[in-house]
N, C-alpha and C positions, 0 to 999 in steps of 0.2 A: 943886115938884110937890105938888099934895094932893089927897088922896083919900077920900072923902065917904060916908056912908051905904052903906057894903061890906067884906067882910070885906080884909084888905092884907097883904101882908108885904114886909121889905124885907131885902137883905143888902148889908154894905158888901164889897168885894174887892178884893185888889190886883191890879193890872191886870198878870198873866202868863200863860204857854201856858196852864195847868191848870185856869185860872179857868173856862176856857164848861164844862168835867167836871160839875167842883161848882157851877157855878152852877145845870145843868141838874138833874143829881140833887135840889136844895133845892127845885127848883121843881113837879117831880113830886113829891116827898115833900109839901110842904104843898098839892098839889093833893089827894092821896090824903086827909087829913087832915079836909078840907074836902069829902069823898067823890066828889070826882073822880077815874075809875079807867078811862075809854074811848081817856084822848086824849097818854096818856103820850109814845107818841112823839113824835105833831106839836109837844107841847109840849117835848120836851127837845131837838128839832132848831132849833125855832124858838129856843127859851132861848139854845144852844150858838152856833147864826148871830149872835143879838143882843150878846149877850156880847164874840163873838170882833172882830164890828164896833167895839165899844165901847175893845177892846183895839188895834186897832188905831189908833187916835186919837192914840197914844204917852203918854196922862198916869201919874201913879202908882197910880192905884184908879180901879175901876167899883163902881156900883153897881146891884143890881136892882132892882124894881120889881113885886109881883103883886097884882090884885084880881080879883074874881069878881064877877058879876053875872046873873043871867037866864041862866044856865050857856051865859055867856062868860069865859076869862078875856084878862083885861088884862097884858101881858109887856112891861117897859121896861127898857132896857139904858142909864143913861147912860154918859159916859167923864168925866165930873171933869174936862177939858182945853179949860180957856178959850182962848179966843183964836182959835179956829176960824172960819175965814168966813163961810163956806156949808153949810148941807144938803147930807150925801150922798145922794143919792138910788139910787146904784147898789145897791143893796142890797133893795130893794124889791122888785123882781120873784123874787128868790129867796124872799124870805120869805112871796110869796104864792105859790110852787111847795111851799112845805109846807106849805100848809095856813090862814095867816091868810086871815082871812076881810075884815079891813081891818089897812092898816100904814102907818107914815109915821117923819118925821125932820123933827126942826127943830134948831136950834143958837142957845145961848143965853150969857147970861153963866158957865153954870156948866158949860157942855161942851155936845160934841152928844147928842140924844135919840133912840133909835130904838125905836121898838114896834111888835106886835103884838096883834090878837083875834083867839083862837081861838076855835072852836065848842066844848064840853066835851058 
């Protein structure tokens, strides 16, 4: 994944209960950071969903994924666990009941992908 002309950050994680906590926490922190301060919630519920999807894949580590743009931001949750068939798709309509404004999944060589844009 890359990400072009926008501010980004990334955290690597092992993939357990605790991880969507801290994942979400990091993500409202460097929104704050970045003077993001309206959408704290939708973003640390969306974080929390993506994450815990990510965790549920069974690999060793997730990673996040954040950028900002035209005060949106961009929230991606991979799982690290090749070998996966298909696209979950079930996840999708929860993560547009909180708030993304667009969301998807694809699954690749390097695990499945799932994100979010939020409005900020």
């Amino acid at each position: 994944m890359s990400v072009a002309n926008r501010r980004a950050a990334t955290w690597g994680l092992e993939a357990a209960p605790w991880t969507a906590g801290k994942a979400s926490r990091e993500v409202v922190a460097k929104l704050h950071t970045w003077g993001y301060t309206a959408a704290d919630q939708a973003a640390g519920n969306l974080t929390a969903l993506l994450v815990t999807t990510a965790v549920a894949d069974g690999g060793r580590r997730v990673s996040v994924h954040l950028a900002d743009q035209n005060r949106q931001a961009l929230i991606v949750a991979l799982s690290h666990r090749p070998g996966l068939a298909v696209a979950d798709e079930a996840v999708l309509p929860e993560l547009a009941a909180l708030g993304a404004v667009s969301c998807g999944t694809d699954t690749a060589e390097d695990g499945r992908r799932h994100w979010a844009v939020l409005d900020l």
